[in-house]
N, C-alpha and C positions, 0 to 999 in steps of 0.2 A: 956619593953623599947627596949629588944636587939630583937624583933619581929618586932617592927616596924621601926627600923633600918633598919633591914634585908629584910620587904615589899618596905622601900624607896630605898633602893638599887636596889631591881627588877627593879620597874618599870622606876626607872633611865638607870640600864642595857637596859633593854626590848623596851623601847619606842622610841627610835631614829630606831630602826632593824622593829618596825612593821610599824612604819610611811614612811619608804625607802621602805617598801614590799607594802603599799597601796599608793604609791606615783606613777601618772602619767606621762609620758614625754608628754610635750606639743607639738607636729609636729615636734621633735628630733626624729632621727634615734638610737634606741637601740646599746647602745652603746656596741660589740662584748666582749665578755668575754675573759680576757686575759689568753693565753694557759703557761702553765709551760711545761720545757726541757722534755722529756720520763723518768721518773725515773726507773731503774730495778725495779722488785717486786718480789717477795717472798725472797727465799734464797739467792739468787743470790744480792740484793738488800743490805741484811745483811752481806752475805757470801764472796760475788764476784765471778768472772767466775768461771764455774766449771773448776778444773783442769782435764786433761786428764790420770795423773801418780804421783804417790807419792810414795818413797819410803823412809825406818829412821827403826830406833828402836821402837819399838810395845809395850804396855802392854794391857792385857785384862782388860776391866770395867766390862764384863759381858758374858754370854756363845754367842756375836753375835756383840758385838761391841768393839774396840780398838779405845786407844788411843795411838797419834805417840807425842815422842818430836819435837815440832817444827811445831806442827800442830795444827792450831786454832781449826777446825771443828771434832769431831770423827767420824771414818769409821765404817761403818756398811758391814758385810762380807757379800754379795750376795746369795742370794737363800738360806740362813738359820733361822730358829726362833728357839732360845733358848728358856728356860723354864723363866719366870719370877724369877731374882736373890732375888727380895723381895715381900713378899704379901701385900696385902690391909693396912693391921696394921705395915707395912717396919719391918718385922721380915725374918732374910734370911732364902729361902727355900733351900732343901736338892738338886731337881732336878737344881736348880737356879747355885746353888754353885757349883756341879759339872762341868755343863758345864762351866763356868768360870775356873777351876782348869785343865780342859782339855784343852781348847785352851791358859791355860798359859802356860801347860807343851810342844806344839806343840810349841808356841814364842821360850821356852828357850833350845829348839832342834838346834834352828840358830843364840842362842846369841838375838834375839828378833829384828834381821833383816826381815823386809818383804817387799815385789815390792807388787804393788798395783795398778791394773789400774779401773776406777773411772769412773762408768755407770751414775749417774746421783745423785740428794738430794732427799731425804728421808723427808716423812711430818714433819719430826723434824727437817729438814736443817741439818741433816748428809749426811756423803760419802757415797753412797752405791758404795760397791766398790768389785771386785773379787779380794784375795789376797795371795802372796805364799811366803812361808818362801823364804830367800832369799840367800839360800847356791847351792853346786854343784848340787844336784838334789833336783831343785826346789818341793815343798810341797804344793800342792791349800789348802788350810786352810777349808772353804767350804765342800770341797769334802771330807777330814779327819775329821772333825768334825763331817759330817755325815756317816760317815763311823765307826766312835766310840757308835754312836746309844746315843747321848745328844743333838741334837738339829733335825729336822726337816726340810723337805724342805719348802720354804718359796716363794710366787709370781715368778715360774718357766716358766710360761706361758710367762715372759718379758724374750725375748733371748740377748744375750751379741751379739755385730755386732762381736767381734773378735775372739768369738768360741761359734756361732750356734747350737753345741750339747753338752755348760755345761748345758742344762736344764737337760737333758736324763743321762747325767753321775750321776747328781746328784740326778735325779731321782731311778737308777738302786743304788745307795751307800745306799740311806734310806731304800731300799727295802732288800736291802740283813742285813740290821743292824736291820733291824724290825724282820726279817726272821730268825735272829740266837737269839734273844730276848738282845742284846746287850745295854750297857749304861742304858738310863731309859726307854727301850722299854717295858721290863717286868710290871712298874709301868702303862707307860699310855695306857695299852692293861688291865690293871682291874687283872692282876694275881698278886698271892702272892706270 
């Protein structure tokens, strides 16, 4: 019974949508499709404009992304790839966690003050953002992270318009932290 319910409701659905799809206009001029306003789309749509600067109180989620008070969206630190903080089976990993306990300890160096200016969203609709502790001698986060030898340089080939040679600094930080066997350089080069 609840089958043919459920056929009689189709074809009640269905039949008014194919009879308007095989229905004629008589010498009527098609009548123009009406346009809807521009809606944003992707992030931006969800998110709203990117902002240009954000700065507050930081904590780490992970060895490459913060969260700020007061900030709907999380920042993603520029030109770095942490290690995955959890595997396949959401068991935390050892290289995961590190990086996370590193860029916590670089937050609580400034009180978990940081300035942050904001390249663009990330296919997650995060901040990617370049960010620096925010005391008397400012800290790039980025460049100290990889310079601890726990995370990696990360899509370097996209340059900042505000300093054209963080790709290379952050380039030459990974090189010299791979080069001393630093943080989890040792693990992901195969030695024990």
């Amino acid at each position: 019974m609840k089958r043919l319910a459920l056929a009689a409701l189709s074809v009640a659905l269905l039949a008014p949508a194919a009879l308007a799809q095989n229905a004629k206009p008589s010498g009527a001029a098609p009548a123009a499709p009406a346009t809807a306003p521009a809606k944003p789309s992707g992030c931006t749509a969800s998110h709203g404009a990117l902002p240009q600067n954000w700065s507050g109180q930081a904590f780490a989620l992970d060895g490459e992304t913060l969260g700020g008070s007061g900030l709907k969206t999380p920042l993603r630190i520029w030109g770095v790839q942490a290690p995955a903080l959890r595997d396949a089976s959401r068991v935390e990993t050892v290289p995961g966690m590190l990086a996370r306990a590193t860029l916590e300890d670089l937050l609580s160096r400034a009180d978990h003050k940081v300035k942050c200016r904001i390249a663009r969203y990330d296919s997650e609709c995060r901040l990617v953002a370049q960010c620096a502790l925010d005391e008397a001698q400012p800290i790039d986060l980025g460049g100290a992270m990889l310079a601890s030898g726990v995370v990696y340089g990360h899509e370097l080939d996209e340059p900042l318009s505000w300093e054209p040679r963080a790709a290379q600094r952050y380039a030459d930080a990974e090189y010299e932290a791979r080069k001393a066997r630093k943080g989890t350089w040792p693990h992901w080069l195969g030695e024990k």
